[in-house]
C-alpha positions, 0 to 999 in steps of 0.5 A: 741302932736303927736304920729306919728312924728319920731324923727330926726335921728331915723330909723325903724331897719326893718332889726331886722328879716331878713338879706341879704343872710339868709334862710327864709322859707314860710309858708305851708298855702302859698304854699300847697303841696310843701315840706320845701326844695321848699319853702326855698329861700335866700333873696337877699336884705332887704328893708327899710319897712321890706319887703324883696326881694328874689333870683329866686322869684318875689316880695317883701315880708314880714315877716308875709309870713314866718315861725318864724326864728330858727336859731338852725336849720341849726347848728343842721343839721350840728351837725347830719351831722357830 
């Protein structure tokens, strides 16, 4: 009996968190000093292990490096805009 054979067929969904061409925010503790505008990026390509790559930074990344996901953010910044 082993509890880390996969079953046939059956994939890690690592793309639960993130997707290609969404808006992710990295964690104040990792760039000190920089406002939310500098620290947003737009990810480029979602890897099979849930890392991510990201337009105009180097690396791959992972989701802990982020703040958590609000995906009411942006529509309530259109709501106000309106």
């Amino acid at each position: 009996m082993s509890f880390f054979k996969r079953k046939p067929g059956r994939s890690m969904n690592a793309s639960v968190w993130a997707r290609q061409g969404m808006n992710v925010t990295f964690r104040a503790e990792i760039m000190p000093g920089k406002p939310r505008e500098e620290r947003t990026f737009r990810i480029e390509k979602v890897m099979t292990n849930g890392r991510v790559v990201l337009e105009n930074f180097l690396g791959e990344h992972r989701e802990g490096a982020f703040e958590p996901i609000n995906f009411l953010r942006e529509r309530a910044g259109n709501d106000q805009r309106s």
